[in-house]
NUTITOR-120579 format. One line per field, with one value per residue: residue number from 1; residue in three letters; y, x, z of N, C-alpha, C in turn. Coordinates in nm, 4 decimals. Atoms other than C-alpha are relative to their C-alpha. Example, Ala and Ser with C-alpha at 12.3 -4.5 7.8 and 13.67 -1.06 7.14 Angstrom:
2
resi c(1 / 2)
resn c(ALA / SER)
n.yy c(-0.1190 / -0.1190)
n.xx c(0.0890 / -0.0820)
n.zz c(0.0000 / -0.0060)
ca.yy c(-0.4500 / -0.1060)
ca.xx c(1.2300 / 1.3670)
ca.zz c(0.7800 / 0.7140)
c.yy c(0.1200 / 0.1090)
c.xx c(0.0900 / -0.0770)
c.zz c(0.0000 / 0.0730)
This chain:
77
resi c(1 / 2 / 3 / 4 / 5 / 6 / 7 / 8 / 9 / 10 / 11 / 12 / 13 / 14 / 15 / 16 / 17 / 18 / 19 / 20 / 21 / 22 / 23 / 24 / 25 / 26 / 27 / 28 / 29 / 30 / 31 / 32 / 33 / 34 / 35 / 36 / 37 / 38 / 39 / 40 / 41 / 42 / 43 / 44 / 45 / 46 / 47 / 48 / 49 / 50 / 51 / 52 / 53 / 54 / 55 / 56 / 57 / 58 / 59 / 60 / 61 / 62 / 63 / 64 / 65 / 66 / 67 / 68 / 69 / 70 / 71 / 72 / 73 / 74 / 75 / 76 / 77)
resn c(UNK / UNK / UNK / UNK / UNK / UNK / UNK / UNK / UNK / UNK / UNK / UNK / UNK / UNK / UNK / UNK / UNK / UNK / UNK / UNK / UNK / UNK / UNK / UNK / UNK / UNK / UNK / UNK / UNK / UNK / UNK / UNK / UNK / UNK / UNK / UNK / UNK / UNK / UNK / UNK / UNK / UNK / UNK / UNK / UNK / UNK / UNK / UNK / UNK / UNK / UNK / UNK / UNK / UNK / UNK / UNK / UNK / UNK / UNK / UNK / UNK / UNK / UNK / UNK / UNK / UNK / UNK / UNK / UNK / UNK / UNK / UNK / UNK / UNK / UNK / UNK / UNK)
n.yy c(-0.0551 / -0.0119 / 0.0662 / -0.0443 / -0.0126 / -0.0332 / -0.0406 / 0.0197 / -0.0905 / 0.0070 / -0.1222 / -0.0567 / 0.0529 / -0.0734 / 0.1628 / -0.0613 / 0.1080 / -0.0811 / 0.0244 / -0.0154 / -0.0635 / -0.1290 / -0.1089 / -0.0639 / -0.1281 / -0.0436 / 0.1308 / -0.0668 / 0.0407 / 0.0699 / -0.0236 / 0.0063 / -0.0027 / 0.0234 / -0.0797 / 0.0143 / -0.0510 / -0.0335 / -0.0503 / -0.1313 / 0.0082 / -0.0091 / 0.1421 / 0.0489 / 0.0582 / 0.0403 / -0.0232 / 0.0175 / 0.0325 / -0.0590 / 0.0535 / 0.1148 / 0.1449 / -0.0432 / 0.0022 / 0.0999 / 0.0731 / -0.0646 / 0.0844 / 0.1504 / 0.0644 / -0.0301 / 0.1274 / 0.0984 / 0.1162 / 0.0373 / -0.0990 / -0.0154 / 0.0015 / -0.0995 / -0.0046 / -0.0151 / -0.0517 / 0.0679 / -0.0781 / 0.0841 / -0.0578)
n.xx c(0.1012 / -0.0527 / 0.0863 / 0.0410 / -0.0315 / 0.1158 / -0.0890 / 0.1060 / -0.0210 / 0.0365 / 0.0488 / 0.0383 / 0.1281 / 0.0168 / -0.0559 / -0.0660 / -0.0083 / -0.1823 / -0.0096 / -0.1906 / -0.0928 / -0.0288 / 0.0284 / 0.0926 / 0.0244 / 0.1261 / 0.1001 / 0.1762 / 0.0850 / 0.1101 / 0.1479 / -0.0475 / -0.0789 / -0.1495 / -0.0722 / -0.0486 / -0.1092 / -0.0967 / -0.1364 / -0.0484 / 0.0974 / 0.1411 / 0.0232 / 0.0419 / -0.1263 / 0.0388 / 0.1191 / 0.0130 / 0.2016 / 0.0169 / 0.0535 / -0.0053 / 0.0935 / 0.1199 / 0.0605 / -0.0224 / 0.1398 / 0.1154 / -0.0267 / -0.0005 / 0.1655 / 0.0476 / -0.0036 / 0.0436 / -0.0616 / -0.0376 / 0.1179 / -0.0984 / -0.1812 / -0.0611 / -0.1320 / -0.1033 / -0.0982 / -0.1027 / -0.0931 / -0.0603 / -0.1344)
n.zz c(-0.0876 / -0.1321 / -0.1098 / -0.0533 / -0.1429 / -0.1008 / -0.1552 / -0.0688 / -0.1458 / -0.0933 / -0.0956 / 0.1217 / 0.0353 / 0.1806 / 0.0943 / 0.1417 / 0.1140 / 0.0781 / 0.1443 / 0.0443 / -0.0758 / 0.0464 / -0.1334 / 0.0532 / 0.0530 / -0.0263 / -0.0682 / -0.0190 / -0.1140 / 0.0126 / -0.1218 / -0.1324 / -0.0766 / 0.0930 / 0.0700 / 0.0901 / 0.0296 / 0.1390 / 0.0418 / 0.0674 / 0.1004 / -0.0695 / 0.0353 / -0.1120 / -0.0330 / -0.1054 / -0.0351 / -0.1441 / -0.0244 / -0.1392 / -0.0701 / 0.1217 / -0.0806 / 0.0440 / 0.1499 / -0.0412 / -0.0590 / 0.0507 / 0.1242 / 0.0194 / -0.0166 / 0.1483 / 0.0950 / -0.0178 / -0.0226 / -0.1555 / -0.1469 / -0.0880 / 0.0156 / -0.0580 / 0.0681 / -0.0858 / 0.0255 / 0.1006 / 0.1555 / 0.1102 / 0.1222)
ca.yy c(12.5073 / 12.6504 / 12.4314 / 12.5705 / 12.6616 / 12.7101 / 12.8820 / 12.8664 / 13.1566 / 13.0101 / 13.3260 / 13.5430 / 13.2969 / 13.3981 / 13.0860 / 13.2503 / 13.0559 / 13.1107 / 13.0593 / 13.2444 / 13.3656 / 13.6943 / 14.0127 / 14.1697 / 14.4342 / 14.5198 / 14.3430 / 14.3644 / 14.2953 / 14.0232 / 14.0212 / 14.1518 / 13.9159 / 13.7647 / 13.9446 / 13.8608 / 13.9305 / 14.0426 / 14.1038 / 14.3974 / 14.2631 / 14.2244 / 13.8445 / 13.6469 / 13.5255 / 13.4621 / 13.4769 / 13.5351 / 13.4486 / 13.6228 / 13.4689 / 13.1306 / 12.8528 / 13.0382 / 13.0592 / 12.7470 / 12.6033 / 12.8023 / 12.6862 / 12.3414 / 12.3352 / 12.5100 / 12.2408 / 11.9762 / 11.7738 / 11.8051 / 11.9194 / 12.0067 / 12.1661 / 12.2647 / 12.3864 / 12.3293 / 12.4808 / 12.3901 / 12.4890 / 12.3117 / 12.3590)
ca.xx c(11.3477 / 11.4170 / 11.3348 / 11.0807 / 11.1429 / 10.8997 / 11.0096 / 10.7338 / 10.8177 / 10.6286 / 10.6257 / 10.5438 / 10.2790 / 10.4052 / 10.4954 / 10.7357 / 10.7646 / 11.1319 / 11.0726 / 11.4423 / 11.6957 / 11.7222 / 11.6946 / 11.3475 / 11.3007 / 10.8979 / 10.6088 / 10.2063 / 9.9809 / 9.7271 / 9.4708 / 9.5666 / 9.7398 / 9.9718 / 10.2022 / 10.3659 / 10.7378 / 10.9090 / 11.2318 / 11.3561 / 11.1480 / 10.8708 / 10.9111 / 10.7231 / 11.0344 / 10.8525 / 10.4958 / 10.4425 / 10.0985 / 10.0636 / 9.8791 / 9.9336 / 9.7659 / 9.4807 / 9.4560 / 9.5739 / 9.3028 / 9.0669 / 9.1914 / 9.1672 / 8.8183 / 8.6960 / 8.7745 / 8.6440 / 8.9217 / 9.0310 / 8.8577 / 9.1841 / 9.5436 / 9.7793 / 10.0929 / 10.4099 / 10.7501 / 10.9485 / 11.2046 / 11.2115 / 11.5058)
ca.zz c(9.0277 / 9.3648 / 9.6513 / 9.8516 / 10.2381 / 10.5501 / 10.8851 / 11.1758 / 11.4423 / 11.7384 / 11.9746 / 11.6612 / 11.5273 / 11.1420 / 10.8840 / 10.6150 / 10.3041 / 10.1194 / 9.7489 / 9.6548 / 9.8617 / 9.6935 / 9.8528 / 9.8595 / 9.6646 / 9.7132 / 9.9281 / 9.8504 / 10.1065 / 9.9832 / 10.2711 / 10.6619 / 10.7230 / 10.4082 / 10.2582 / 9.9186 / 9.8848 / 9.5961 / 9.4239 / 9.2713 / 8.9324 / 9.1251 / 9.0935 / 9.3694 / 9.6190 / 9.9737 / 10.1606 / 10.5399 / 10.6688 / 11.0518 / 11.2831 / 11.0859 / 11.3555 / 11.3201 / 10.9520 / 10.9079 / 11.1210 / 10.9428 / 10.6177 / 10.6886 / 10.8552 / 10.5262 / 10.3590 / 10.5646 / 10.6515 / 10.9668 / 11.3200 / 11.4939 / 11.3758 / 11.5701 / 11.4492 / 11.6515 / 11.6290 / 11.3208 / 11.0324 / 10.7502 / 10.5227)
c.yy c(0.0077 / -0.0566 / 0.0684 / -0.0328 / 0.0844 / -0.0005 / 0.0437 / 0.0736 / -0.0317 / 0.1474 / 0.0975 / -0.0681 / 0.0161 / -0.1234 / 0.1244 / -0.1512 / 0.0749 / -0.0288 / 0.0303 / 0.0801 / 0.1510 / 0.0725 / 0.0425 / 0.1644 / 0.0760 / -0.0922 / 0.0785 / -0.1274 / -0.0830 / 0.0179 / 0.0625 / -0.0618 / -0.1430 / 0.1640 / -0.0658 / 0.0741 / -0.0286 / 0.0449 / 0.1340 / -0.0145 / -0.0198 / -0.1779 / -0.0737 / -0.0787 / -0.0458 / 0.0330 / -0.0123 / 0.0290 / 0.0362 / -0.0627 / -0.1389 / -0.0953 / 0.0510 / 0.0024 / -0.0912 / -0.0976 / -0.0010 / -0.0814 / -0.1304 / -0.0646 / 0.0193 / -0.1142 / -0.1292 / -0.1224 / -0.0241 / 0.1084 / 0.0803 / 0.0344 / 0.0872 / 0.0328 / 0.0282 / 0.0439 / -0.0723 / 0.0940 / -0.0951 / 0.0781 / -0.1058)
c.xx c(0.0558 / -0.0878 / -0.0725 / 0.0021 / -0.1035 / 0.0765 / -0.1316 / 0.0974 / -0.1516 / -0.0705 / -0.0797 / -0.1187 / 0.0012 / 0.1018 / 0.0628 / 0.0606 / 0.0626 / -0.0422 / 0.1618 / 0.0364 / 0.0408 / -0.0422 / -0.1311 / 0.0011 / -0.1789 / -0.0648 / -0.1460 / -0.0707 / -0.1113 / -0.1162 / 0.0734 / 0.0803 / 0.1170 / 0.0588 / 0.0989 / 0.1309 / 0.0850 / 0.1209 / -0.0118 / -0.0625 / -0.1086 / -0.0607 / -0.0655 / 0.1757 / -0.0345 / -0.1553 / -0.0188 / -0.1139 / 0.0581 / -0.1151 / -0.0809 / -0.0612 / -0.1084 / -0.0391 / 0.0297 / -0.0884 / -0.1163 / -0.0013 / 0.0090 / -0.1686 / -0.0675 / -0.0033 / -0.0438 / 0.0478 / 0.0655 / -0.1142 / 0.0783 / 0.1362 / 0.0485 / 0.1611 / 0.1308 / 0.1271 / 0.0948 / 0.0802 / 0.0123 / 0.0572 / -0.0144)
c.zz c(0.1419 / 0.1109 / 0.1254 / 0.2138 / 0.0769 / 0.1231 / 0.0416 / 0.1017 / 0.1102 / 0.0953 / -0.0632 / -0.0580 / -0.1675 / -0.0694 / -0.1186 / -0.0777 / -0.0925 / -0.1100 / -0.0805 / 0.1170 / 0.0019 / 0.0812 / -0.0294 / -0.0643 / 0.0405 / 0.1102 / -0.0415 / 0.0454 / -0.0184 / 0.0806 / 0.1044 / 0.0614 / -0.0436 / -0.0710 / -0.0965 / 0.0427 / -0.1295 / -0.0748 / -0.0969 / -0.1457 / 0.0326 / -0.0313 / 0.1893 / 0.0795 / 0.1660 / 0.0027 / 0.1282 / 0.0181 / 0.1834 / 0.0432 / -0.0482 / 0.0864 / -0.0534 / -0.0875 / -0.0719 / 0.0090 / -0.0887 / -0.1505 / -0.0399 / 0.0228 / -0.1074 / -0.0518 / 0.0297 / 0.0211 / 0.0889 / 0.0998 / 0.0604 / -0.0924 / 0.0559 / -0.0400 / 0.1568 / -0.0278 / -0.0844 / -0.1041 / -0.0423 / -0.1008 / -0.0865)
């Protein structure tokens, strides 16, 4: 299984999440403001969420478990 990777562009505000390294071949647009990326079989291989604090946030208050997140500048490899 390929170890999954998260890159946080700060200025940009967009969390991409590496699943494989491969090249993309396609992308479809889940909601406004993910986007699925896909390989040339149309295999899932990334996911970039845009204006990720915000949805994020959103996605956490939903749930009722935090009041507050703020996301700060990171790469995890």
């Amino acid at each position: 299984m390929t170890k999954l990777k998260m890159k946080y562009f700060d200025q940009e505000d967009i969390l991409h999440l590496v699943i494989s390294e491969e090249p993309q071949g396609d992308s479809l647009e889940l909601s406004p403001n993910i986007t699925a990326e896909l390989n040339e079989n149309g295999e899932l291989i990334g996911i970039e969420i845009l204006n990720a604090s915000s949805f994020i946030q959103e996605a956490v208050l939903d749930k009722g478990t935090a009041k507050e997140l703020t996301l700060s500048k990171v790469n995890i490899a």
